[in-house]
C-alpha positions as CSV (number, residue, x, y, z in Angstrom):
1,X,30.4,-14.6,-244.4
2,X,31.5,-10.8,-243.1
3,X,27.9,-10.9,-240.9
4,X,28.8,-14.3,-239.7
5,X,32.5,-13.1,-238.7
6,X,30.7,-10.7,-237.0
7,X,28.3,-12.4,-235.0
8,X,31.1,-15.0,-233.9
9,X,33.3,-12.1,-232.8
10,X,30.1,-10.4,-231.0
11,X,29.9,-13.6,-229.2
12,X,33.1,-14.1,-228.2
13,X,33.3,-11.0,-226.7
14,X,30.4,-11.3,-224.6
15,X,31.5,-15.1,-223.4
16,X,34.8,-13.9,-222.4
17,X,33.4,-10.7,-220.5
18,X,31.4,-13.6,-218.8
19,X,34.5,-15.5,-217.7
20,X,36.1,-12.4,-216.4
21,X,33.3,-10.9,-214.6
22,X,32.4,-15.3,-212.9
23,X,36.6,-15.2,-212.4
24,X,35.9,-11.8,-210.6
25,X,33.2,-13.4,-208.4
26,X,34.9,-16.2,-207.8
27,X,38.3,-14.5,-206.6
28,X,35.9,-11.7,-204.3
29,X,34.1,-15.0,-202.6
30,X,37.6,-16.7,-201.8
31,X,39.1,-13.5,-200.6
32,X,35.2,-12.4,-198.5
33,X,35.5,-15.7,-196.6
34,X,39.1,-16.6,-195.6
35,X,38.4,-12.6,-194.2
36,X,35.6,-14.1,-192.6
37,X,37.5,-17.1,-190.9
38,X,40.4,-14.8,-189.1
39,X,38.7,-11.1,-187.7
40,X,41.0,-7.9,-187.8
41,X,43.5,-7.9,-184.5
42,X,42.1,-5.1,-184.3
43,X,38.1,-6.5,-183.8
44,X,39.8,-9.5,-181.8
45,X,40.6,-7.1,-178.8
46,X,37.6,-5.4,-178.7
47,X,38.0,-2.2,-181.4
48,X,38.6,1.2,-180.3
49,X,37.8,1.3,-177.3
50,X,39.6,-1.0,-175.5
51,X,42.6,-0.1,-177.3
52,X,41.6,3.6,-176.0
53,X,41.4,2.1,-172.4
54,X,44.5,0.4,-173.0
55,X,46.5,3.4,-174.6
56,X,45.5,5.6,-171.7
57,X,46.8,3.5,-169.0
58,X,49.7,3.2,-170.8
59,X,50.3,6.6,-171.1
60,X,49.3,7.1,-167.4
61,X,51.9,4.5,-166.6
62,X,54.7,6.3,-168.5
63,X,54.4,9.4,-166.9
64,X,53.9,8.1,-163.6
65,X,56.6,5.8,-163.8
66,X,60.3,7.3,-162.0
67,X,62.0,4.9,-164.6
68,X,61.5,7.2,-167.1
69,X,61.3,10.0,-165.6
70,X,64.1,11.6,-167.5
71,X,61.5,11.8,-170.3
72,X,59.4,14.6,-168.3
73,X,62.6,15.8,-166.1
74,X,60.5,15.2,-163.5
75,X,57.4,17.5,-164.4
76,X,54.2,16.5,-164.7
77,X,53.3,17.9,-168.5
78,X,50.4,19.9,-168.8
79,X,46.7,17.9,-169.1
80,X,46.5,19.0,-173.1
81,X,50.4,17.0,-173.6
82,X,49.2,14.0,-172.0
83,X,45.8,13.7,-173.3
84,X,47.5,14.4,-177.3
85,X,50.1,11.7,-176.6
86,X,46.6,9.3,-174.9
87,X,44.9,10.1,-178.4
88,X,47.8,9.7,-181.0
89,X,48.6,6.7,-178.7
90,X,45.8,5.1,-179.6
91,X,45.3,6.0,-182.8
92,X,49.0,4.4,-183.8
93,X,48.0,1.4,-182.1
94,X,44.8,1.2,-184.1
95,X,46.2,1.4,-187.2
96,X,48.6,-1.0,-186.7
97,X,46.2,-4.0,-185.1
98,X,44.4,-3.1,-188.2
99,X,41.4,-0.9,-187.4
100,X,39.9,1.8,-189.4
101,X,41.9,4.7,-187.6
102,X,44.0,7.3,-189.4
103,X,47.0,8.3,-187.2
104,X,48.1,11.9,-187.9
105,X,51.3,12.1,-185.6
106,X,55.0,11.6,-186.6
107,X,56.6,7.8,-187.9
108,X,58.3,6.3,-184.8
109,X,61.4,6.8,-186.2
110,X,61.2,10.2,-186.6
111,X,59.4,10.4,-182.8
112,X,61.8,8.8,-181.1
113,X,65.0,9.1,-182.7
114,X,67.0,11.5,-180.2
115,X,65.4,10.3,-177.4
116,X,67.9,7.3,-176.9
117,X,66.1,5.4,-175.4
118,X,67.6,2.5,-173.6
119,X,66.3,-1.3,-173.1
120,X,66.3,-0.3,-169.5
121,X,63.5,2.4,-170.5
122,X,61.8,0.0,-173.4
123,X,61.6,-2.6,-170.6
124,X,59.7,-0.5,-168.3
125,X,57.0,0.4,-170.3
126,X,57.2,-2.6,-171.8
127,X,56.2,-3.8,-167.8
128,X,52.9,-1.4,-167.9
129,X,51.6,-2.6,-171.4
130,X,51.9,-6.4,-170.1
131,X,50.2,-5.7,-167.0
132,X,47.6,-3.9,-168.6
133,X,47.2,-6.8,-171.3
134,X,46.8,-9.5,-168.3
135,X,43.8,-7.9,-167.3
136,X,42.6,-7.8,-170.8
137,X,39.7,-9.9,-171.0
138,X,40.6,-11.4,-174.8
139,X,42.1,-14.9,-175.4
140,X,45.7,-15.3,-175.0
141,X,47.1,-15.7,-178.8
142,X,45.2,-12.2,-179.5
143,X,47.1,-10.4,-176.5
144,X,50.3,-12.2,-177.3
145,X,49.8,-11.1,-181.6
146,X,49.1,-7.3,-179.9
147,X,52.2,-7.3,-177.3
148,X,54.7,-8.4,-180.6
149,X,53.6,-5.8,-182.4
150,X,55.5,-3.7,-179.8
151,X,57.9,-5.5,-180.8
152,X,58.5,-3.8,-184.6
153,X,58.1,-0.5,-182.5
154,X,60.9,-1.4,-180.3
155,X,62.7,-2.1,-183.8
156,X,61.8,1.0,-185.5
157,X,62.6,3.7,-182.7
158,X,66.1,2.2,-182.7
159,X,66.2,0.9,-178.8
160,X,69.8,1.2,-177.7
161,X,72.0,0.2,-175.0
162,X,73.1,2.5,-172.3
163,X,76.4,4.8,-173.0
């Protein structure tokens, strides 16, 4: 009876690490293709670098922009500044359309917070990243998903209104 007790319980235990390891499978091969259905933002736009080529002229339109030219006092920075902000630019972008970057610089918050930075100032570089979007050649729902996330940016760095 004790050998039989223990062959049932032997049994059991391998059935049910069956059932866990077919649930496992199962919930990996749900999860693999509703991935597959939707691609990363990120992918959508064209990866790194086009969100490279994007951050850059971004960055070039900043610096070259007189609206917000209080932001350089009207000095051009030094090639290394600009090229750091093109780089950690990008690499915040990245992460947050869902690529594989790691982004090393400061949160937003933290960047931004004493810059007071008005809607004024939002709006104009706002103006270079949708002209630079419009000549992205990706369909219109993916530019429009990548322009909003601007928009929790915009939300995070605190925009304000002029004093």
């Amino acid at each position: 009876m004790g050998l039989t007790l223990i062959m049932g319980i032997g049994m059991r235990k391998r059935f049910g690490s069956k059932i866990v390891l077919l649930g496992l499978l199962l919930f990996w091969a749900l999860n693999s293709s509703a991935g597959e259905t939707k691609a990363r933002l990120y992918d959508r736009i064209g990866g790194y670098d086009a969100i490279s080529h994007f951050s850059n002229g971004l960055i070039d339109g900043f610096y070259s922009d007189s609206r917000l030219s209080r932001f350089t006092e009207g000095v051009t920075p030094p090639i290394e500044v600009v090229e750091r902000d093109k780089q950690l630019t990008t690499e915040y972008l990245c992460k947050i359309a869902g690529g594989p970057c790691f982004y090393i610089g400061k949160d937003m918050h933290t960047t931004h917070k004493d810059m007071k930075i008005t809607k004024e100032e939002w709006a104009a570089l706002m103006d270079h990243a949708i002209r630079l979007a419009s000549v992205w050649n990706i369909e219109p729902a993916d530019k429009e998903e990548f322009l909003k996330l601007f928009d929790n940016i915009k939300l995070t760095i605190e925009v304000q209104n002029p004093s």
